[in-house]
C-alpha positions as CSV (number, residue, x, y, z in Angstrom):
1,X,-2.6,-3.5,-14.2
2,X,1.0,-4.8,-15.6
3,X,4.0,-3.4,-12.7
4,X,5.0,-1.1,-15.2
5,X,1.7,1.3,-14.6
6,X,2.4,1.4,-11.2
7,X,3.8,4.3,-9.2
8,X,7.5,4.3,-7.9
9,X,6.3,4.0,-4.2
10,X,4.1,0.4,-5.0
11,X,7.0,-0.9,-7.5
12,X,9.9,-0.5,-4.9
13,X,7.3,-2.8,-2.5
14,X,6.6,-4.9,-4.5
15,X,9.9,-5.7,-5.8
16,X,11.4,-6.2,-1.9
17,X,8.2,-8.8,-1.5
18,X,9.3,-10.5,-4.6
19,X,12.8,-10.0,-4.2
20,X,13.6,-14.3,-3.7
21,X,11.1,-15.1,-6.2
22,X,8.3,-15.9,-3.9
23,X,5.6,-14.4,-1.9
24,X,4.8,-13.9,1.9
25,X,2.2,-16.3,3.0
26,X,-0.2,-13.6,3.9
27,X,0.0,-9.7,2.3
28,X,-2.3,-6.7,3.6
29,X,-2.5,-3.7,1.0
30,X,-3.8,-1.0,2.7
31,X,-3.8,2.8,2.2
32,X,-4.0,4.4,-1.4
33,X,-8.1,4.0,-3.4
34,X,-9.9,0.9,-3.8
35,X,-9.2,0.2,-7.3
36,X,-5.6,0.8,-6.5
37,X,-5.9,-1.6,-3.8
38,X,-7.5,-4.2,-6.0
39,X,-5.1,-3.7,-9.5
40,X,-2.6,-4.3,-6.3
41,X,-3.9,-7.4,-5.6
42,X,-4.5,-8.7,-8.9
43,X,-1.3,-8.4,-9.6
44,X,-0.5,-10.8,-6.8
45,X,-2.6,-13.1,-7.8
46,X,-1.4,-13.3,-11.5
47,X,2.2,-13.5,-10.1
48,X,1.4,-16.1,-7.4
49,X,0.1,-18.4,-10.2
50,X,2.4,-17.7,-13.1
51,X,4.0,-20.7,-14.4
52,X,6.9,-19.0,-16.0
53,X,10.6,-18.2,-14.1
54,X,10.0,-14.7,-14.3
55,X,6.8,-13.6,-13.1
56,X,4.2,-12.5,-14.1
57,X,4.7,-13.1,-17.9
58,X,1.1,-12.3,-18.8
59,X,1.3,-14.8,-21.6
60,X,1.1,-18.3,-19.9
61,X,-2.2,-20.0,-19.3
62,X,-2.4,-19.4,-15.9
63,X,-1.5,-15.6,-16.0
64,X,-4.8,-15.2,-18.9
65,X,-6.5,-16.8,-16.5
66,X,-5.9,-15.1,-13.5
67,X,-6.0,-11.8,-15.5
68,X,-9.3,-12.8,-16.5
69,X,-10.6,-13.7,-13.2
70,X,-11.0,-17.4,-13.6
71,X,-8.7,-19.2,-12.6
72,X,-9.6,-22.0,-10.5
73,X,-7.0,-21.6,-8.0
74,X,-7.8,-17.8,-7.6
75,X,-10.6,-17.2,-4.8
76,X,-12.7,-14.1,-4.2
77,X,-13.6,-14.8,-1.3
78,X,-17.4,-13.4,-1.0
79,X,-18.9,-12.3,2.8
80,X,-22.3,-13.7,3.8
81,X,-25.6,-13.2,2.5
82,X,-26.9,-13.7,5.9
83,X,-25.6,-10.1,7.5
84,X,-26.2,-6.4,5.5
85,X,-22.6,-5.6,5.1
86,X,-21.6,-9.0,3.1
87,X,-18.8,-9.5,6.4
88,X,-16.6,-12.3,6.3
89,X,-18.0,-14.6,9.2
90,X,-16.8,-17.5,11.6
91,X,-19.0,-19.5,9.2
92,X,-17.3,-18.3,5.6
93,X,-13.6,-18.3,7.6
94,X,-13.8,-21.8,8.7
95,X,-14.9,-23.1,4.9
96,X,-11.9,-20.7,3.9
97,X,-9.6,-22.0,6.3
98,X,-11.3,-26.1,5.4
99,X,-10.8,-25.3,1.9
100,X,-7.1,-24.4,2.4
101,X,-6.2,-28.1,2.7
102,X,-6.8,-28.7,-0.5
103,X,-4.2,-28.9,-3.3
104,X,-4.4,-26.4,-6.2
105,X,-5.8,-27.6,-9.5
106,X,-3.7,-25.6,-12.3
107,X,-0.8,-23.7,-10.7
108,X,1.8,-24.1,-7.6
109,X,-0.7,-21.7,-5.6
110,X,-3.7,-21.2,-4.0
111,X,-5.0,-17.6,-3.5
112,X,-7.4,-16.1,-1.4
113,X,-8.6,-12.7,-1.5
114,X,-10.4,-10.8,0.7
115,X,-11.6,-7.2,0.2
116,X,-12.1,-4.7,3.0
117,X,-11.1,-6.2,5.7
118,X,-10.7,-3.2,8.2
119,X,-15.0,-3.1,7.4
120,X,-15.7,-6.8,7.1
121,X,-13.4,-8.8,9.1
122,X,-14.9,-8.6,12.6
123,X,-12.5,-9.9,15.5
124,X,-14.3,-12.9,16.4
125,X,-13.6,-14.1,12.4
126,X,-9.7,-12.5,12.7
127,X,-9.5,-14.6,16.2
128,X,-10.7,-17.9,13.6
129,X,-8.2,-16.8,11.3
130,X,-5.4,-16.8,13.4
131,X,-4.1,-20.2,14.0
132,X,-3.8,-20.5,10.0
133,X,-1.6,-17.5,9.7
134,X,0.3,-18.9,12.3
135,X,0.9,-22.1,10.2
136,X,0.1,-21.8,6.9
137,X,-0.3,-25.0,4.7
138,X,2.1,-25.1,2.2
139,X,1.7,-23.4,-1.3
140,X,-1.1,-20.9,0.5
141,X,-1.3,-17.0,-0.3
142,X,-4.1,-14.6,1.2
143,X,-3.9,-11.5,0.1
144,X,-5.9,-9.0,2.0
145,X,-6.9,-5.1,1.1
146,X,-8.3,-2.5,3.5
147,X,-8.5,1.3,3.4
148,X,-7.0,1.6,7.1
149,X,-4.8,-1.7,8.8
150,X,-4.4,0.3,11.7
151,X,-8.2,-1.6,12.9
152,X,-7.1,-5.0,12.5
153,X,-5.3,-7.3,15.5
154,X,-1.8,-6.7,16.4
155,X,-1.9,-10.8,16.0
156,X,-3.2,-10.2,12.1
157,X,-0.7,-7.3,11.5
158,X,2.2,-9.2,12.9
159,X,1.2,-12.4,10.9
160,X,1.1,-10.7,7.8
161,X,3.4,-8.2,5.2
162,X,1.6,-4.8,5.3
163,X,2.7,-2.2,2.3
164,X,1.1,1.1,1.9
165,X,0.5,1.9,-1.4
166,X,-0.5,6.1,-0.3
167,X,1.8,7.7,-2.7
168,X,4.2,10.1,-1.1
169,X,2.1,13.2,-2.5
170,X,-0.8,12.4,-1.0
171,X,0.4,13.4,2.4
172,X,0.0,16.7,3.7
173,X,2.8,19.3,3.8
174,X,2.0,20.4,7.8
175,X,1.8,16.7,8.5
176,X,5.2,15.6,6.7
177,X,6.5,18.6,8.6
178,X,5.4,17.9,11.9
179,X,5.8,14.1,10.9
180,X,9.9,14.7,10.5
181,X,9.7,17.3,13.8
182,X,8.8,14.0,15.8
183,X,11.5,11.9,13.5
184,X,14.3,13.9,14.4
185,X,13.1,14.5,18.4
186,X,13.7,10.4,18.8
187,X,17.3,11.1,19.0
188,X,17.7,14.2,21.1
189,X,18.7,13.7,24.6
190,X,16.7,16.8,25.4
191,X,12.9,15.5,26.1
192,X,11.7,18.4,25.9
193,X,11.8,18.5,21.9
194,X,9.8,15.7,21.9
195,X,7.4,16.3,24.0
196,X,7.0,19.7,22.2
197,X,6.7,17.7,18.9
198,X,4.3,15.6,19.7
199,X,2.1,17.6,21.5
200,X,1.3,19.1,17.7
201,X,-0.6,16.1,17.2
202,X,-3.3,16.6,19.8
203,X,-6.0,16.6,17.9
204,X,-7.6,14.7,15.5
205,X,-6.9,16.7,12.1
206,X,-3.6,17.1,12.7
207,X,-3.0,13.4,14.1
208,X,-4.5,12.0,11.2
209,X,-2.2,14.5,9.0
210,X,1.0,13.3,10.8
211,X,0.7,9.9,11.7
212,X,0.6,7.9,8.5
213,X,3.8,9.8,7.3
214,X,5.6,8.9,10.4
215,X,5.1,5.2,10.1
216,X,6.2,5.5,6.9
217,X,9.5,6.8,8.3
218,X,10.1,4.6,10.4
219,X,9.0,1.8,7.9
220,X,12.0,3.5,5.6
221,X,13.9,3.2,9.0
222,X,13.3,-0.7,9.4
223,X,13.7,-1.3,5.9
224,X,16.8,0.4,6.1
225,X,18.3,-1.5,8.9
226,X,17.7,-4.9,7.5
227,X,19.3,-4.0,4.1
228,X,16.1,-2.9,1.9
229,X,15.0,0.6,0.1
230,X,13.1,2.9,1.3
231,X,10.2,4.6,-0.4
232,X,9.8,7.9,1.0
233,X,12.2,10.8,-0.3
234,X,12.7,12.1,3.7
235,X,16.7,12.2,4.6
236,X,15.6,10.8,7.8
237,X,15.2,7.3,7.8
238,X,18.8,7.5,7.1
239,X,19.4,9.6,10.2
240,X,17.0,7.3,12.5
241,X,19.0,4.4,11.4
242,X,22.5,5.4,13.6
243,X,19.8,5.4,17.2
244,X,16.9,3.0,16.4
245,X,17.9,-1.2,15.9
246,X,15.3,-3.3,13.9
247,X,13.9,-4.4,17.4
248,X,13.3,-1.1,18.3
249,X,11.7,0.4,14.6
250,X,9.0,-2.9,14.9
251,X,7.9,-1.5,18.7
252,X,7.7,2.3,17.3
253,X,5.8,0.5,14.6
254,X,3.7,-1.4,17.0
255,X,3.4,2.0,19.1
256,X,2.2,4.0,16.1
257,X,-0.7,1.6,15.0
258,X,-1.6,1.5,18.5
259,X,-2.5,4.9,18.9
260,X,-4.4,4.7,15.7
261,X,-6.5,2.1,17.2
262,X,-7.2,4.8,20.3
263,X,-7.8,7.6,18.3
264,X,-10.5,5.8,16.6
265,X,-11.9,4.8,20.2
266,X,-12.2,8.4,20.9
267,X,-9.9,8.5,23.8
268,X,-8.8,11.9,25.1
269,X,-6.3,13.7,22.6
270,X,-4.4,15.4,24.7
271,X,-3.4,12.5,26.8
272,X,-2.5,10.4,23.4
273,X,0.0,12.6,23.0
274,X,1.7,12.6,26.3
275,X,1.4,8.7,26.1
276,X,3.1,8.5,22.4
277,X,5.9,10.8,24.1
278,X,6.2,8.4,26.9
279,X,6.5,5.1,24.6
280,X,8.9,6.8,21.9
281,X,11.3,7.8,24.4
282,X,11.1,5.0,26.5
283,X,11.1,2.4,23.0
284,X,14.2,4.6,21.6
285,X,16.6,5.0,24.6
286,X,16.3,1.7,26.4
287,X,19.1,0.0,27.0
């Protein structure tokens, strides 16, 4: 898929990852469908190899190439034949993470992509994976896609650039609603709104309506704060921005996919609320 078939919400993402002409060492593309997820990351890949100034041109060898899916420098990484599922193993991450050492053949970059991670990247194979997103060789890009992040390590998730591809529309109207409610609560003094706000997410529907569009806000928030675009049309990032700092827009990040993680654990609802109360108004009005 060329950049200009993509919806507003995945250009303006893509263009703040390509902003300085080059790519994070690690991306995870998460939310939107599975062949939006991989046109995503073939896109990537065919920009991460391009050999012309401005990237992707689609016309030099190694863009055909990638396109095609056969370049030599382009991996698709494949999970073992030994389990059901195809998962990405200890055993396939360590030749992964051997194979990383060496130097590309045809282009400035090596790529390596990995499909479904939040179903096929156990912990114990994250846990191998770590130390090499800590320190990346040189000239190294994994690109990573995955229906839900919100499963993978805090370690992974920190190590890497997440962008959500779900298109704005997608969300519900209740849950961009009571998504904003909680927004806005962040900065009154008065508890009470909050508490009342997020008590609307205590159970599992309407959590899973809510949730996803409040990251994004505070995503817009962050972005905001550090000089980027947003890519929601919500008026509130730009109200968050005069309470919460950068520091304080990563922990309500943190916070968020945190509770996604407990939901999935099937941990009472009721008291996930009341916790999510407690952490956004003791992340927003520390000192």
């Amino acid at each position: 898929m060329n950049f200009s078939e993509f919806n507003e919400t995945i250009k303006s993402q893509l263009n703040n990852l390509t902003s300085h002409n080059r790519l994070p060492h690690a991306i995870i593309i998460t939310g939107g469908n599975e062949e939006l997820r991989d046109s995503v990351a073939d896109y990537l890949c065919v920009y991460a190899v391009c050999s012309e100034e401005n990237k992707p041109c689609y016309n030099c060898k190694n863009c055909k190439k990638a396109m095609s899916h056969i370049h030599p420098d382009i991996s698709y990484v494949q999970g073992s034949t030994k389990s059901k599922n195809l998962i990405y193993n200890k055993e396939v991450m360590e030749e992964v993470i051997g194979d990383t050492i060496i130097i590309p053949n045809e282009s400035d970059t090596k790529v390596y992509v990995f499909k479904d991670v939040d179903e096929k990247l156990p912990v114990i194979s994250q846990n191998a994976f770590l130390k090499t997103l800590e320190e990346p060789p040189q000239n190294i890009l994994f690109v990573m896609t995955c229906k839900d992040a919100s499963v993978l390590l805090e370690t992974i998730l920190s190590r890497s650039t997440v962008i959500n591809i779900q298109k704005e529309d997608e969300f519900s109207t209740e849950g961009v609603s009571i998504a904003e409610e909680i927004a806005l609560a962040l900065l009154d003094i008065n508890e009470y709104k909050l508490l009342s706000a997020t008590y609307k997410v205590n159970n599992k529907d309407s959590f899973n309506q809510t949730i996803p569009y409040l990251k994004l806000l505070i995503r817009d928030t962050l972005s905001l704060t550090v000089g980027g675009d947003k890519l929601s049309n919500s008026s509130v990032p730009e109200k968050l921005t005069r309470k919460l700092t950068r520091e304080k827009s990563l922990s309500l990040l943190n916070t968020i996919e945190k509770a996604q993680r407990m939901m999935k654990s099937n941990v009472n609802q009721n008291l996930l609320s009341t916790w999510l109360c407690s952490e956004f108004r003791r992340i927003t009005w520390q000192q």
